[in-house]
C-alpha positions as CSV (number, residue, x, y, z in Angstrom):
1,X,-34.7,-14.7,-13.1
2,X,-31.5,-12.7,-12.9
3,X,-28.9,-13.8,-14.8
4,X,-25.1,-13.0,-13.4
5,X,-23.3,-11.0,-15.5
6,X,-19.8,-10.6,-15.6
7,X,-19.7,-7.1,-13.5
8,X,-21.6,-9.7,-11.2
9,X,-18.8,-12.0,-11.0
10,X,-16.2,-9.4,-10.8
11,X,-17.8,-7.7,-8.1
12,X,-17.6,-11.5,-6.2
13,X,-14.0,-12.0,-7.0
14,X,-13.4,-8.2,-5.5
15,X,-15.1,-9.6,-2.1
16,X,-13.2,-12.4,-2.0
17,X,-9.8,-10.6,-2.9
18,X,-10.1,-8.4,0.3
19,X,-10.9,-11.1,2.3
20,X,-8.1,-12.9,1.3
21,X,-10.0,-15.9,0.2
22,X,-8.2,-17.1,-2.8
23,X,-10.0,-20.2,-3.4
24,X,-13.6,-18.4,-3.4
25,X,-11.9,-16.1,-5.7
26,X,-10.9,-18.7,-8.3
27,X,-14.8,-20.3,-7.6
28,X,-16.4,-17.1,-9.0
29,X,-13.9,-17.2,-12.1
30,X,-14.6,-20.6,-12.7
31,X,-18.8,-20.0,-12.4
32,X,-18.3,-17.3,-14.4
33,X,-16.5,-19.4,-17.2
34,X,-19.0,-22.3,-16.6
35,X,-21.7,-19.9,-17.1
36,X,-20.5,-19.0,-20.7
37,X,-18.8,-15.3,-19.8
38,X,-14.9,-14.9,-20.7
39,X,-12.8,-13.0,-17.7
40,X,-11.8,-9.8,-18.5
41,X,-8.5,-7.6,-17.7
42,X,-10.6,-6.3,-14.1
43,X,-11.1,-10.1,-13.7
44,X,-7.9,-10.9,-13.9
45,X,-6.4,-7.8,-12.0
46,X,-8.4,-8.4,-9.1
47,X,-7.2,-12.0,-8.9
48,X,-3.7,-10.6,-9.2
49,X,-4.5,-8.8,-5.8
50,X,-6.4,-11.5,-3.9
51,X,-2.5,-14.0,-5.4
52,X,-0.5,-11.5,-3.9
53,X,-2.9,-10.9,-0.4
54,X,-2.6,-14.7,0.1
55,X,1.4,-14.3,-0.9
56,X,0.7,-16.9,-3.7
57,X,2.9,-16.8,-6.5
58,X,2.7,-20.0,-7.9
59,X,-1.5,-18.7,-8.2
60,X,-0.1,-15.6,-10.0
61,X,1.9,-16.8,-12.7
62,X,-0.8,-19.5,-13.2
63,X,-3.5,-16.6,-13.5
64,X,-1.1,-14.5,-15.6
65,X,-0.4,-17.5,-18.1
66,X,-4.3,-18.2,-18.4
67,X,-4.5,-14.7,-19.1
68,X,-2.1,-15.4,-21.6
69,X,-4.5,-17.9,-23.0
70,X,-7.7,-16.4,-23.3
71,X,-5.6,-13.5,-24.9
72,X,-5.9,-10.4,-23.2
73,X,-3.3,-7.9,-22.6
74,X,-2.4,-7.0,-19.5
75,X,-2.4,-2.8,-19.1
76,X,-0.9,-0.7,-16.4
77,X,-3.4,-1.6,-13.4
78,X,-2.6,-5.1,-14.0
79,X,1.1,-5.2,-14.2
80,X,0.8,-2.9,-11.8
81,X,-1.1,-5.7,-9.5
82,X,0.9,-8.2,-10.7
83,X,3.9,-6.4,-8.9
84,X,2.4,-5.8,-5.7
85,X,1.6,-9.6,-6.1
86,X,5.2,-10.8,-7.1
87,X,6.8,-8.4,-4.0
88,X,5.3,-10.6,-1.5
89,X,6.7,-13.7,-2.2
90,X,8.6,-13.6,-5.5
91,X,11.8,-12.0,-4.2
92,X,13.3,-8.4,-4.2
93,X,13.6,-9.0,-8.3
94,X,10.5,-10.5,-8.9
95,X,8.5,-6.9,-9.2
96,X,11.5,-5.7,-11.3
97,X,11.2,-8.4,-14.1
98,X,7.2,-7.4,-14.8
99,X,8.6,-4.1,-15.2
100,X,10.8,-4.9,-17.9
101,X,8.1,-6.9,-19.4
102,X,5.8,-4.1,-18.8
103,X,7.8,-1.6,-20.5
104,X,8.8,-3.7,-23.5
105,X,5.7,-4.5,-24.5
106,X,5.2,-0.6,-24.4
107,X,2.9,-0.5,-21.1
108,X,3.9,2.6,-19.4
109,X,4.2,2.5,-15.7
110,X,1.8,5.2,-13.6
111,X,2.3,6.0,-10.1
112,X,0.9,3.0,-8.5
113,X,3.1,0.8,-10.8
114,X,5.9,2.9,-9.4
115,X,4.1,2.9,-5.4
116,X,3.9,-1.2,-5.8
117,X,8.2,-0.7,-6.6
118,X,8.8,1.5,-3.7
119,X,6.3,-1.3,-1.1
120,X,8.4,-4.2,-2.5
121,X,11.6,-3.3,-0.8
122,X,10.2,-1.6,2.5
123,X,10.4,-4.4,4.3
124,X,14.2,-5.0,3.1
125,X,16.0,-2.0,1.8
126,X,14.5,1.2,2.1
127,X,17.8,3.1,-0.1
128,X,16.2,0.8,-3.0
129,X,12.9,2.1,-2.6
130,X,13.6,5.3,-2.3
131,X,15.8,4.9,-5.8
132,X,12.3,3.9,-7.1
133,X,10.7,7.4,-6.4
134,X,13.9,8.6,-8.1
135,X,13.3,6.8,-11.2
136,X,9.6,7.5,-11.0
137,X,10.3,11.7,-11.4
138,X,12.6,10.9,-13.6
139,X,9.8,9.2,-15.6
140,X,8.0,12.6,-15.1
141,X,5.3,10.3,-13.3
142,X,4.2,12.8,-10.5
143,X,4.0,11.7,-6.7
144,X,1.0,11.4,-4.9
145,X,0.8,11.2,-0.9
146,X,0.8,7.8,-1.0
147,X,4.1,7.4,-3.0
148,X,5.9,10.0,-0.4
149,X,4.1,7.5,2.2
150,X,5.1,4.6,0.8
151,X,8.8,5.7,0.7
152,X,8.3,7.2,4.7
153,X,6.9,3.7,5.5
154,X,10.5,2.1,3.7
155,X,11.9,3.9,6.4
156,X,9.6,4.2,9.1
157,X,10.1,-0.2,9.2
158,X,13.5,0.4,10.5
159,X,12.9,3.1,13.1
160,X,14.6,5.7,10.7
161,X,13.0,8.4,11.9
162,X,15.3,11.5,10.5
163,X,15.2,9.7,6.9
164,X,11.1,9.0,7.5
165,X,11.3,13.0,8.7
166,X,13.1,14.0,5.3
167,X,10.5,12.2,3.0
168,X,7.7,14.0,4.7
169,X,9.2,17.2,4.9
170,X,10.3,16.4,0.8
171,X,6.5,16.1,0.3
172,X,5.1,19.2,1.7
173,X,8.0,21.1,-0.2
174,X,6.6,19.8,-3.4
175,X,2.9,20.9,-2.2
176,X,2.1,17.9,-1.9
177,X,-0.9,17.6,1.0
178,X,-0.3,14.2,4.0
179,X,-2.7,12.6,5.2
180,X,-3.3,11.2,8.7
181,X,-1.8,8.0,6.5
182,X,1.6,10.0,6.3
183,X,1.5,11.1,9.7
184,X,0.7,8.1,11.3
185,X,3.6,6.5,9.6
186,X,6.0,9.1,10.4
187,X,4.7,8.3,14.1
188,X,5.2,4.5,13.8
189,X,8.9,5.4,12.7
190,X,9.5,7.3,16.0
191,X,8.1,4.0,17.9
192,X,10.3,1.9,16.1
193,X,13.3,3.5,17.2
194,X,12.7,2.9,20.8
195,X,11.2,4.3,23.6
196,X,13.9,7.0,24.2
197,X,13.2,10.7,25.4
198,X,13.7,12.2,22.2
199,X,12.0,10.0,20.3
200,X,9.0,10.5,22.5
201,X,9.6,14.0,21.8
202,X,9.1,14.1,18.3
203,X,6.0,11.8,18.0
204,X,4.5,14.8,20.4
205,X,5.8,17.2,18.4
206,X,3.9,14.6,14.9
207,X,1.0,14.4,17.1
208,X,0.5,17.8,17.8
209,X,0.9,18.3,13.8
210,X,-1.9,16.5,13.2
211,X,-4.4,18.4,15.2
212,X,-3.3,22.2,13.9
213,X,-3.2,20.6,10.4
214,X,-7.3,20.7,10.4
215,X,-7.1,18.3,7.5
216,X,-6.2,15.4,8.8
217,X,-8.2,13.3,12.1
218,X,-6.1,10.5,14.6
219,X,-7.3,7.4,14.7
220,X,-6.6,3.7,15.9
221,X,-3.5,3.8,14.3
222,X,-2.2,7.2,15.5
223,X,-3.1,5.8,18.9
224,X,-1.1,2.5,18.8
225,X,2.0,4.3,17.7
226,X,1.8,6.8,20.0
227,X,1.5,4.6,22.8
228,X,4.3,2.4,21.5
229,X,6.6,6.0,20.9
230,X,5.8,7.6,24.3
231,X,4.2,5.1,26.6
232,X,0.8,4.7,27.5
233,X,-0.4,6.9,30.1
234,X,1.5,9.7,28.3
235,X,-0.6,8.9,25.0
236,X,-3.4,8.7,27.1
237,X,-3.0,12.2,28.5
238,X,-2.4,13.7,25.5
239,X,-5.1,11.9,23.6
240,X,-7.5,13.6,26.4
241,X,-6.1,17.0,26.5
242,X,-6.5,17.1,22.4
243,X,-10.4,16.9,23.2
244,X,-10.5,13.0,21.8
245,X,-12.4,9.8,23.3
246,X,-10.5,8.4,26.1
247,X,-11.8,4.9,24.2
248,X,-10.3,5.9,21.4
249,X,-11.2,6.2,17.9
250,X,-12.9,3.8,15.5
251,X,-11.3,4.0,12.2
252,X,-8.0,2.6,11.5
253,X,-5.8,3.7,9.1
């Protein structure tokens, strides 16, 4: 007989957090207590994540107070969690109070504390994410793509395309290598502004990027915005002169 252990469990709760399934979620964790195994800090990260995927808050502080309970500390990948979680339904301030918990209980944000900062206010005030990427250098915490990409996205979700433009160009100054993540966002910025003819000119001009860049592949995604920033049977034309499949491709990033 193979007995679960609590990698076991974890593992489950991870399944269930990406599919959104909060109540499987807190199944496993209650199996796993049943079955004489105490949650762990992974244990309770991930059901910070699968809270904050199903925008539950009232879930997350419940979590966070058991937490509390069976007395484990939270570290930087679970405050960390816990404000990605708290940005989606806890208000523009929610994330900023687990910081200040977070750092006075001498837990010292890392760059995806600082990412989950910058994502809480993209889809409300992209001058107040971008003032978190200030604060993160200024914590000498370095950028990676996906902070540059999480500030272009800020941006990109109000059609700001030269602002997007600046954060990308601010990346590759500072060496810092895109990804078709980056590009595709910098692409969703120019469909967001509206299907003008410069617009459609510079998410050519993005597209055309990401084929000399030799690094980076389109796919779904770069379709879709494309489409959406120069039409479709211009997408559709350029897609096929770059060499790709007319069906287009299968990933989706």
């Amino acid at each position: 007989v193979v007995v679960p252990t609590i990698i076991t469990y974890n593992t489950l709760i991870d399944v269930a957090a990406k599919a959104s399934e909060i109540a499987a979620a807190e199944q496993w964790r209650a199996k796993m207590v049943a079955g004489g195994l105490k949650p762990n800090i992974i244990t309770y990260t991930t059901l910070f994540n699968v809270a904050g995927r199903a925008g539950d808050e009232l879930a997350v502080r419940q979590w966070y107070a058991q937490m509390r309970e069976d007395t484990i500390s939270p570290d930087v990948m679970a405050y960390s969690a816990l404000i990605g979680a708290s940005a989606r339904k806890g208000g523009a301030d929610a994330p900023e109070r687990w910081l200040w918990q977070m750092t006075s209980e001498g837990v010292h944000p890392g760059h995806v504390t600082f990412n989950a900062l910058i994502s809480s206010h993209a889809l409300s005030d992209p001058s107040r994410a971008a003032g978190w990427f200030t604060r993160m250098r200024d914590a000498e915490v370095q950028p990676e793509a996906s902070t540059y990409g999480a500030v272009i996205h800020a941006f990109a979700q109000f059609g700001l395309i030269e602002e997007a433009s600046a954060w990308f160009e601010n990346m590759e100054a500072a060496s810092v290598a895109p990804t078709i993540i980056q590009y595709n966002q910098l692409l969703s910025a120019c469909a967001r502004a509206g299907p003008t003819g410069l617009h459609a000119a510079k998410a050519e001009g993005i597209f055309r990027r990401i084929l000399t860049d030799g690094r980076s592949q389109p796919t779904e995604a770069t379709l879709k915005s494309l489409r959406r920033a120069v039409g479709r049977l211009r997408a559709g034309k350029l897609w096929h002169e770059a060499g790709l499949d007319s069906d287009g491709p299968s990933q989706t990033e």
